[in-house]
C-alpha positions in Angstrom: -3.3 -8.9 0.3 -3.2 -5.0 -0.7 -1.0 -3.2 1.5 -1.1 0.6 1.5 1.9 3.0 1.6 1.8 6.5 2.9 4.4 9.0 3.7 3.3 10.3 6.9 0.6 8.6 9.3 -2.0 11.5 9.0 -2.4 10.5 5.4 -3.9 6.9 6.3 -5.4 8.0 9.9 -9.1 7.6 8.5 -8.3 4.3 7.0 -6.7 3.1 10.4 -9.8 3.5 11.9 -11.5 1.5 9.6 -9.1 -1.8 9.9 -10.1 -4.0 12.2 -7.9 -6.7 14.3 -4.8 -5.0 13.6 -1.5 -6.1 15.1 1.8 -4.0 14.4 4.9 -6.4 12.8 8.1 -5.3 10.8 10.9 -3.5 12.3 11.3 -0.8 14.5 12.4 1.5 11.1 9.4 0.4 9.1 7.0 -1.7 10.6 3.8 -2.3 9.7 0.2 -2.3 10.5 -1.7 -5.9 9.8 -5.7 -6.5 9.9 -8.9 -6.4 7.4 -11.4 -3.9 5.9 -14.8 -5.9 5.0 -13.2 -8.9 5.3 -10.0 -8.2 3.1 -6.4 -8.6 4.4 -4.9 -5.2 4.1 -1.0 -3.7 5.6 -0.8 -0.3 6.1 3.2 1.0 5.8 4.5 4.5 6.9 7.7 5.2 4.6 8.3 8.7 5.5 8.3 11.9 3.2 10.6 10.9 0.3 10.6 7.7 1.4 12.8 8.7 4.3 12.4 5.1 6.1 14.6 3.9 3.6 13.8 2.0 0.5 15.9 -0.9 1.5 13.7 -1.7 4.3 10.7 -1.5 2.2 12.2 -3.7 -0.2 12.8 -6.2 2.6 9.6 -6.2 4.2 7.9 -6.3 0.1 9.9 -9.3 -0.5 8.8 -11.2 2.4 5.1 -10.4 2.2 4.8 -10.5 -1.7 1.4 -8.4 -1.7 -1.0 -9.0 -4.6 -1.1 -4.9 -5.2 1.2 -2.1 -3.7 -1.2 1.1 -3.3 0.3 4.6 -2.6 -1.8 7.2 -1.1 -1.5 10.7 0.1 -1.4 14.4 -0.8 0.1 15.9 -3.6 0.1 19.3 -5.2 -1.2 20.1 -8.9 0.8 21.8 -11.2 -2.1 23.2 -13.5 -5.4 24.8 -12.1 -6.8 22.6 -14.1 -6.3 20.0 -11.9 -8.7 21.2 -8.9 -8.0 21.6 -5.1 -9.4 19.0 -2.9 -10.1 16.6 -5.5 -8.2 13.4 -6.1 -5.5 12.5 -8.8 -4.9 8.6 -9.7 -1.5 8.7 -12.1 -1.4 6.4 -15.0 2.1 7.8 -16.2 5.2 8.6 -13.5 8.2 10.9 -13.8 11.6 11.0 -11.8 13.5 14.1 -11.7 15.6 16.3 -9.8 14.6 19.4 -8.0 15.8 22.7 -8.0 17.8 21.8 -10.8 15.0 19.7 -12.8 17.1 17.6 -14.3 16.5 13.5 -14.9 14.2 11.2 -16.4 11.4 13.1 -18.3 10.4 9.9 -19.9 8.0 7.8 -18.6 9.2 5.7 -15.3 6.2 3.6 -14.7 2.7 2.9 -16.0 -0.2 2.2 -14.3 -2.1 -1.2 -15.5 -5.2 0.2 -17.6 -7.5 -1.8 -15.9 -5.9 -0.7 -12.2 -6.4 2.8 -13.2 -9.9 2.6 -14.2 -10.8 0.7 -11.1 -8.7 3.3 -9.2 -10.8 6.3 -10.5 -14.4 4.4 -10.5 -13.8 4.3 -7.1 -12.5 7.6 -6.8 -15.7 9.1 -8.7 -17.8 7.5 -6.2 -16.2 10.1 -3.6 -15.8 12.9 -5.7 -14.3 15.0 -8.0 -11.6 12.9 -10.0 -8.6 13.1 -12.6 -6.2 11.0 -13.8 -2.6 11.8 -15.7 0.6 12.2 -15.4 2.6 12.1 -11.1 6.6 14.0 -11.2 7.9 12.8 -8.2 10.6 15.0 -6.9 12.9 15.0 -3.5 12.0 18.0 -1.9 8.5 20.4 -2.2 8.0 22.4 -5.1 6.4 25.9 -3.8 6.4 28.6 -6.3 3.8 28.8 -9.3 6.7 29.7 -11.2 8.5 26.8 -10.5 5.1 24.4 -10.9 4.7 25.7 -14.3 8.2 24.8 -15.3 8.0 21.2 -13.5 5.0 21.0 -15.8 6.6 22.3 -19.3 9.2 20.0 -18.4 7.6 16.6 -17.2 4.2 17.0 -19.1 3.0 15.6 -15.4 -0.5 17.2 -14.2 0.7 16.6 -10.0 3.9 16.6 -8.2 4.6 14.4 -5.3 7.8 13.5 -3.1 7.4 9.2 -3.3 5.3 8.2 -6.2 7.6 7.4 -8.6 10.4 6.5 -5.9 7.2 3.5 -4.8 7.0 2.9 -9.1 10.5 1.7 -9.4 10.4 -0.6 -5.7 7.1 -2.1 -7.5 9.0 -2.4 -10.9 12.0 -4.8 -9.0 9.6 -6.8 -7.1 7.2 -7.0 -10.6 4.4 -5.9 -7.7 1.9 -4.1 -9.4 1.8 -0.5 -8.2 -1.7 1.7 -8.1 -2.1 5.2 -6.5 -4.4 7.8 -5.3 -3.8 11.6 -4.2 -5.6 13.8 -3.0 -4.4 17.3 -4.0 -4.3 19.8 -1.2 -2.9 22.7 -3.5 -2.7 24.5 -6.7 -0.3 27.0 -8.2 -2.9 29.8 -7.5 -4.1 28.1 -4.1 -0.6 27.2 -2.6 0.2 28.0 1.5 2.7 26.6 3.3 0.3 24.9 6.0 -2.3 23.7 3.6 -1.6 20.3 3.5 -1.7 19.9 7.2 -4.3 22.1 8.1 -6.7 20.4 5.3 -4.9 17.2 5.8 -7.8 15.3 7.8 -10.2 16.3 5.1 -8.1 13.9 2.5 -7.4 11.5 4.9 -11.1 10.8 5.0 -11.6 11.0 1.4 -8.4 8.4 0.7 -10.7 6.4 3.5 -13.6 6.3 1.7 -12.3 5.5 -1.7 -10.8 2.4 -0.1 -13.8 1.0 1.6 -15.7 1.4 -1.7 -13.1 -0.1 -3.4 -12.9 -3.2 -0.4 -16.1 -3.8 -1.0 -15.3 -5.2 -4.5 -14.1 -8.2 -4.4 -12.0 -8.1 -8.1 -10.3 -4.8 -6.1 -6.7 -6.8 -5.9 -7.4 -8.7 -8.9 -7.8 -6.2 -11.5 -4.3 -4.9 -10.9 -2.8 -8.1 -12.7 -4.9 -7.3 -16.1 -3.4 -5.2 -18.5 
């Protein structure tokens, strides 16, 4: 089984509709959403915005489900214009730090399994625009393009995102592979504070879409385990 973790239910709201016989188990903090897409056993997990749920309680409900492939989606912003709005991001290197003061691990947290990655953005492409690098995950949103460059001097990381790594080092303890796929709703030169949730059903539907393609493989679980 694959079960997909986003921050906030609008992030996964295109993939809900797509799962069929769902039923809702867990807790009341973190429950989650049960059924199949073409066929495949799939769980769909809300953790909350810097995994605000608790990471306890997603360890607990990891440990007792033991999932073939953890898979993070959701929005992100770029710290580079080179890394376009609206297009999708699947990391192959993740950072920790601390924001404002920017201060932590600038070393490399978690890798991505090669041949997860390049399943990852093959199915990506097939949607649209795709990139691949480096995720900083921080615990609370980075808004100025001053402040995006200097995450970026400082991390070498092309995105920024509030759980990614935080998901990395719950995957690490459970040895659960981990793959992830944002969609990135701003840029330092295209930054508003509502983007993300005005334009947030436009990713939702993409993140959608790259999963059903992806479901429709059948190695899309078993790839993760080959380095």
């Amino acid at each position: 089984m694959v079960i997909v973790v986003s921050a906030l239910r609008s992030e996964s709201a295109a993939l809900l509709s797509l799962i069929g016989q769902q039923r809702r188990i867990g807790t009341a903090r973190i429950p989650m959403i049960l059924g199949r897409i073409n066929r495949k056993a799939i769980g769909i997990v809300h953790c909350g915005v810097a995994l605000a749920q608790g990471r306890k309680s997603l360890l607990a409900l990891l440990q007792r489900w033991r999932p073939q492939l953890l898979l993070n989606i959701g929005c992100a912003g770029s710290l580079t214009d080179a890394v376009a709005q609206y297009s999708l991001f699947v990391p192959s290197t993740y950072f920790l730090m601390q924001y404002p003061a920017l201060t932590g691990a600038v070393g490399v947290t978690y890798r991505t399994p090669s041949a997860l990655c390049a399943t990852l953005v093959a199915g990506c492409k097939l949607v649209g625009r795709c990139y691949s690098g480096g995720l900083v995950t921080v615990p609370q949103a980075v808004l100025s393009p001053y402040e995006r460059r200097r995450l970026l001097h400082l991390s070498g990381a092309q995105t920024v995102d509030m759980e990614g790594a935080r998901l990395a080092s719950v995957a690490q303890r459970l040895q659960i592979p981990l793959g992830c796929i944002k969609w990135i709703s701003d840029t330092p030169q295209q930054y508003h504070r509502s983007t993300a949730s005005q334009t947030m059903p436009r990713g939702s539907a993409m993140l959608a879409a790259v999963l059903r393609q992806l479901s429709l493989s059948c190695q899309w679980a078993n790839r993760c385990r080959t380095k």
